[in-house]
N, C-alpha and C positions, 0 to 999 in steps of 0.2 A: 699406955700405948697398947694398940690393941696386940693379941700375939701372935697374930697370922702374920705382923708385917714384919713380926724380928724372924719369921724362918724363911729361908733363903728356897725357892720352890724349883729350879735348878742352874745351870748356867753351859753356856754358852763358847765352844775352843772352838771359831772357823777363822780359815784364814784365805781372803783370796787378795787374788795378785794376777800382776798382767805386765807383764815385762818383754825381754829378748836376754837370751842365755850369752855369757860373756866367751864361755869356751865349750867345746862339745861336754858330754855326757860322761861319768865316770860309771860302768859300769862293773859291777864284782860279783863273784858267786860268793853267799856265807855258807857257813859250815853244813846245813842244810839239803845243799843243792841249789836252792833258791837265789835269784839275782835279785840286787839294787840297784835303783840310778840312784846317782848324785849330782847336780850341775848345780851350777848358780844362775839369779835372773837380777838382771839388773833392771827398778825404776825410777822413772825421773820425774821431777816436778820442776816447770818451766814457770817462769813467772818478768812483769817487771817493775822493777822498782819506782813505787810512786812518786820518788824523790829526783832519782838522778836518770831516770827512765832506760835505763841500764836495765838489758836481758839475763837472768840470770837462772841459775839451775843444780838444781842436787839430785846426783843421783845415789840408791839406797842399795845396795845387796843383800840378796835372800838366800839365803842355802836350802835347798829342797831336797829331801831325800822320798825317792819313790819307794814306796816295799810291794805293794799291788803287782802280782806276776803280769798280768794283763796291758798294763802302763807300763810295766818296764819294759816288755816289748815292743808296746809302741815307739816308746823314747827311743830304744836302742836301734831302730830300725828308721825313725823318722827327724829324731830331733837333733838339730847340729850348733854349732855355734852360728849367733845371729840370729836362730829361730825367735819367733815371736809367738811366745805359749800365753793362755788362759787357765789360772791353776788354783781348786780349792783342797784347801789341805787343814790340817791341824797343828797348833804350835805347840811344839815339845822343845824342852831344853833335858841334855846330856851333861852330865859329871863325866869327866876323863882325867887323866894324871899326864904332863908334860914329861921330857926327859927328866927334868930338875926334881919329879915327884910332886909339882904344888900342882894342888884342886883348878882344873880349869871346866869353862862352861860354856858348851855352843848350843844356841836355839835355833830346831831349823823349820822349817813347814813341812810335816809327815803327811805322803799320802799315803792310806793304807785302808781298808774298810770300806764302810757302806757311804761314806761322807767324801772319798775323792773323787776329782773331776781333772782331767786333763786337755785342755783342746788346743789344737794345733792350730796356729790363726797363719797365715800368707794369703794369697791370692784366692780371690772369690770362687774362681773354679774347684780349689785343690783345699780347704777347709774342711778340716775335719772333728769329729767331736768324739769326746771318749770317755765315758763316765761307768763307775763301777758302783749302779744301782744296791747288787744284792749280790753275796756271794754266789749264788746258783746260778744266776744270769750271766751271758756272754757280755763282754763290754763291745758297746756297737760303735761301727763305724760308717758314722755319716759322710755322705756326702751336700757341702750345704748349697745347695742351689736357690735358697730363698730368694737372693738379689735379684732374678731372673733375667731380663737383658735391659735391667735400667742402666744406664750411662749417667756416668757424672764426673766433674771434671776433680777429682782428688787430689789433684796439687796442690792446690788451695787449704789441704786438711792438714798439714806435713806442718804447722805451726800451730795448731792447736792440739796433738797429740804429745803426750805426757814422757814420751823415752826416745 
């Protein structure tokens, strides 16, 4: 075998997700001075059964923690329960000790770095987008007007969307 193919040339932590937060936002300062969000985002996969044609659906929970000063201000100023966010992040899991002392273990989705994204999704008007390009960079806030004044009837959509 040749031996470029046994070396591994790098790999790949993204993680994205597109949900609605089940409750607001846990916000804390750590020791620092520096704030985090923490929420969860719930999503769902709708499907029907080829057998008994029975609608059926699972939904998943994400724990997200924001550390990005930038994003957490967004979050703490915009994001509520019911929001409907766009969020790429990185999966990390944490070692913690319960009261009892046994080893426990939560994975969450870290935004932090040059690799998070946050965008606020609602109304076509009120979209906003929030990405932390490069530390030296301001994280920008869009306003997305792309849709410009197409009309179209969206009721229709509210059974093909996934949460």
């Amino acid at each position: 075998m040749d031996i470029y193919r046994k070396i591994m040339v790098g790999s790949v932590n993204k993680v994205i997700l597109l949900g609605r937060l089940g409750k607001d936002p846990d916000i804390r300062s750590m020791q620092n001075g520096k704030k985090v969000a923490n929420f969860g985002i719930a999503t769902s996969k709708r499907w029907t059964d080829r057998d008994t044609q029975e609608k059926k659906e699972k939904t998943s929970w994400h724990n997200i923690v924001v550390f990005n000063e930038g994003l957490v201000g967004i979050v703490e100023q915009y994001v509520k329960k019911g929001s409907q966010i766009y969020i790429e992040g990185e999966l990390q899991t944490r070692k913690w000790q319960d009261q009892e002392g046994k080893d426990r273990y939560t994975t969450e989705v870290v935004l932090q770095g040059y690799n998070s994204n946050l965008t606020l999704l609602g109304s076509r008007n009120q979209s906003e987008s929030i990405e932390n390009q490069s530390p030296s960079m301001d994280n920008n806030s869009i306003s997305d007007d792309s849709f410009g004044n197409t009309t179209t009837d969206s009721s229709n959509l509210d059974e093909d969307i996934p949460f």
